[in-house]
C-alpha positions as CSV (number, residue, x, y, z in Angstrom):
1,X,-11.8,7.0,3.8
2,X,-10.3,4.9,0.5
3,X,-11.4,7.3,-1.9
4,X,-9.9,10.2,0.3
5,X,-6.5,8.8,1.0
6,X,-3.9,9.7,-1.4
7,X,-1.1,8.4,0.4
8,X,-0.4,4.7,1.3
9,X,2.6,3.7,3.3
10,X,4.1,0.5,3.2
11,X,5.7,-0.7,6.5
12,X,8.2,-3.5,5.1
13,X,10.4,-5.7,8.2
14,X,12.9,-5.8,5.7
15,X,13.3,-2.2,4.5
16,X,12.8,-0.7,7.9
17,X,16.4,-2.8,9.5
18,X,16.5,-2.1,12.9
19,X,13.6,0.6,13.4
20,X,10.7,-0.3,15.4
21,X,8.1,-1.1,13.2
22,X,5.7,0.4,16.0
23,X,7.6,3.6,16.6
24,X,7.8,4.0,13.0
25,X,3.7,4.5,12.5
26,X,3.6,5.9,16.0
27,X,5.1,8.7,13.9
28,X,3.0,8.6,10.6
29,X,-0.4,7.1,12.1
30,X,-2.0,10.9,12.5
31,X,-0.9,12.4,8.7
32,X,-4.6,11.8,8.1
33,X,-6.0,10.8,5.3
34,X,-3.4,7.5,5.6
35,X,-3.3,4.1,4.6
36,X,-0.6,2.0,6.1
37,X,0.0,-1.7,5.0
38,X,2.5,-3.9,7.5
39,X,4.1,-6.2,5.0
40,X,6.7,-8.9,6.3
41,X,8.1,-11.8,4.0
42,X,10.8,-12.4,6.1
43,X,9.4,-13.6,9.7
44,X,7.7,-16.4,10.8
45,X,4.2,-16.0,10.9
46,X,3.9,-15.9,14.6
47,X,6.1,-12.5,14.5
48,X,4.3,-10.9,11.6
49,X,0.6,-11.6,13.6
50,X,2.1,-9.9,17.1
51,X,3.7,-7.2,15.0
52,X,-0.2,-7.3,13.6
53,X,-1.9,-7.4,16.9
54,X,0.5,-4.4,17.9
55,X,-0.7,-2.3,14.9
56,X,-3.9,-3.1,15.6
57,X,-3.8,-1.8,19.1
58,X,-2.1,1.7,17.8
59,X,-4.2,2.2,14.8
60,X,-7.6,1.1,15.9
61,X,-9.0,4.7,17.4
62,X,-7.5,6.4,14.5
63,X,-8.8,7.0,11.1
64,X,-6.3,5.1,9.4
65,X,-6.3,2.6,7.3
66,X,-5.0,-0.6,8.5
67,X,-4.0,-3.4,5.3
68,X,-2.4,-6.5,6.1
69,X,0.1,-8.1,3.0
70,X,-0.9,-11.6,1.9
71,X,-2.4,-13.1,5.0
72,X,-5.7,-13.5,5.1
73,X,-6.0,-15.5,8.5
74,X,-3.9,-13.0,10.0
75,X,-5.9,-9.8,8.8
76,X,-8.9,-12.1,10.3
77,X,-7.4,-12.7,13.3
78,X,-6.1,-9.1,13.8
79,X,-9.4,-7.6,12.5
80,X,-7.8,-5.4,10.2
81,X,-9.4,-3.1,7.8
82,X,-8.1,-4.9,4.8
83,X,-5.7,-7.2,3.0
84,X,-3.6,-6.6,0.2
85,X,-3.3,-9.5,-2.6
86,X,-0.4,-10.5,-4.9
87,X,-1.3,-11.8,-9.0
88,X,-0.1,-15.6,-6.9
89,X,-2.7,-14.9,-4.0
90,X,-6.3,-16.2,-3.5
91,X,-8.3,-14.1,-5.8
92,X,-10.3,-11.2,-4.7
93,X,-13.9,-13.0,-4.8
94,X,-12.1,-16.0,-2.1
95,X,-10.7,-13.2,0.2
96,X,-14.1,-11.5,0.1
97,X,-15.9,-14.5,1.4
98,X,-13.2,-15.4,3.9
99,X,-13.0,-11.8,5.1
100,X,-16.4,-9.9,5.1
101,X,-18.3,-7.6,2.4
102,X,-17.3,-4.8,4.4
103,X,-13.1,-5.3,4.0
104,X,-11.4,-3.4,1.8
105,X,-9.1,-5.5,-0.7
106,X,-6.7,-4.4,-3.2
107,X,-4.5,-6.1,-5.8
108,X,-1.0,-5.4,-7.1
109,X,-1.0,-5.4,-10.7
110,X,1.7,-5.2,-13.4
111,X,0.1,-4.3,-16.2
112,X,-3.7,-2.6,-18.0
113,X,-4.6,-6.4,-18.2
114,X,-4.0,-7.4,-14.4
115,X,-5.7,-3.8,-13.8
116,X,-8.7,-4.3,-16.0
117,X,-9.1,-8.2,-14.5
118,X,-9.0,-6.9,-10.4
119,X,-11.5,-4.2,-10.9
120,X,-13.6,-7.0,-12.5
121,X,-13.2,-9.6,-9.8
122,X,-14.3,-7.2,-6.8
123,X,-11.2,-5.5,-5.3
124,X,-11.6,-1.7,-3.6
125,X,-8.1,-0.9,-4.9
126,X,-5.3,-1.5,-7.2
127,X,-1.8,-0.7,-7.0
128,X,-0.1,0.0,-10.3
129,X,3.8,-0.8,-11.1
130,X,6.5,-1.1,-10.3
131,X,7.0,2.7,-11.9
132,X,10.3,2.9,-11.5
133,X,13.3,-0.2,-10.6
134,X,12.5,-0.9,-6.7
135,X,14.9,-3.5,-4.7
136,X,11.9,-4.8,-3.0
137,X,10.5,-6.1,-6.1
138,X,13.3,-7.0,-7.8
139,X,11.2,-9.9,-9.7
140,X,9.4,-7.1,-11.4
141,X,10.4,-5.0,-14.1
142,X,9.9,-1.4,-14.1
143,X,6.9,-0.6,-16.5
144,X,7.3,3.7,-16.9
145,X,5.2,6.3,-16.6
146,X,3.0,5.5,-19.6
147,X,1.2,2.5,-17.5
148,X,-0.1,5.2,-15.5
149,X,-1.8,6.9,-18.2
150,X,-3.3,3.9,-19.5
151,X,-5.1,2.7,-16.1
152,X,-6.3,6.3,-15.9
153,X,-8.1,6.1,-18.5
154,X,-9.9,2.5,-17.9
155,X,-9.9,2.1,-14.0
156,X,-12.8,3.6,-12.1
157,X,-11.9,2.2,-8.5
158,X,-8.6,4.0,-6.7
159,X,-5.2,2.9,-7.6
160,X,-1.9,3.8,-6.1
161,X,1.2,4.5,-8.5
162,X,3.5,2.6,-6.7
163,X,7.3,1.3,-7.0
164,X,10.5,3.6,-6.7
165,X,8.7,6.7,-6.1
166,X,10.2,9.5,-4.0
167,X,10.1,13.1,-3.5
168,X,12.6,14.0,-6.5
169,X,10.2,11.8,-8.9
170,X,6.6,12.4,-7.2
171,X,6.1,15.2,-9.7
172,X,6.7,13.1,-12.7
173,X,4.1,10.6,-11.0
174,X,1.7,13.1,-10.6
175,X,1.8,15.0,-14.0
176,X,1.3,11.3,-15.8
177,X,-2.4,11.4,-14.1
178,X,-1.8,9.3,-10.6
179,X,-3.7,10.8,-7.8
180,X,-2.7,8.4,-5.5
181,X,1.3,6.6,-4.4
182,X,2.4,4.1,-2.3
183,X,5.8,4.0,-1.0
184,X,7.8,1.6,1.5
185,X,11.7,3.6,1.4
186,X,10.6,6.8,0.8
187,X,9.0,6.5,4.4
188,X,11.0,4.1,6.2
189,X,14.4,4.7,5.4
190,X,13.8,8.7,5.9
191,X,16.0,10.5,8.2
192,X,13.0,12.5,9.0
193,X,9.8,10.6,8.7
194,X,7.7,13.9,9.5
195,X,9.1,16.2,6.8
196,X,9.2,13.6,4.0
197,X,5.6,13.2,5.0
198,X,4.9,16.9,4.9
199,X,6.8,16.7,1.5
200,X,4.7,14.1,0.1
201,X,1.7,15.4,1.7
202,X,2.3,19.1,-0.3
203,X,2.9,17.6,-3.5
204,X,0.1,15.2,-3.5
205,X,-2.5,17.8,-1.8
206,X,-1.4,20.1,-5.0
């Protein structure tokens, strides 16, 4: 299912406000092929593993894939199809001990080198950016549309162009050799979740 999905769906507390994190991929969990990641820096851990458990629950006879952010013992606990690791997290080769041979791990990475180093340490995926300014990664400068090109060229697992990308940009995304996005506002600060699905889904199935 990795090497199939082409669109990976960040569900952030933070970004989403008030929406129902639940309602929210009640609404995206069938736009198959999917990945959704439930991300939460903000809550205490006990919140982020019944928002996990939750997710679980809804996800777990679909064909979605379900990614948890930075917690290992919670994507343990919850049984979830992955995790997803920041440059400051336990290396790949730790997680995949922790977690199982059969869990699918991916990286974020800023740069070819970070790109290059995750592919070499194990991980199933790599996201790539952030491509253009994001206020969720504020930390992060924006690295263009020429990083894209370069991890095309030397990365043989998936990676997801990720960071600032929306429908108006997705194009310039695409034509710089991405197959793959990720995006967190695009999604869950859409007035219409559906259509700017079915807009994403058109371009990237194009």
């Amino acid at each position: 299912m990795l090497e199939k999905s082409h669109l990976y769906i960040l569900i952030d507390k933070k970004v989403s406000g008030c929406r129902s994190i639940v309602k929210t991929v009640k609404k995206i969990k069938d736009s198959l092929p999917l990945i959704i990641q439930l991300r939460d820096k903000e809550s205490k851990r006990e919140s982020v593993l019944k928002e996990a458990y939750a997710l679980r629950k809804l996800l777990l006879n679909s064909k979605t894939i379900f990614i948890i952010n930075d917690y290992i013992d919670i994507a343990k606990i919850v049984n979830s199809d992955g995790i997803h690791l920041g440059q400051d997290d336990l290396p790949p080769a730790i997680a995949r001990k922790l977690l199982g041979k059969d869990k699918i791990i991916g990286v974020s990475c800023h740069n070819l080198n970070q790109a290059i180093q995750a592919q070499k340490n194990g991980a199933n995926y790599i996201s790539i950016g952030p491509i253009f300014p994001t206020p969720i990664k504020p930390e992060y400068k924006d690295t263009g549309l020429n990083l894209i090109k370069m991890v095309s060229e030397k990365i043989r697992i998936p990676f997801f162009a990720i960071g600032g990308i929306d429908e108006n940009n997705l194009s310039r995304v695409l034509s710089s050799g991405a197959k793959r996005v990720a995006v967190c506002r695009a999604i869950c600060q859409a007035k219409n979740i559906a259509n700017s699905i079915k807009n994403f889904r058109k371009q990237l199935d194009n």
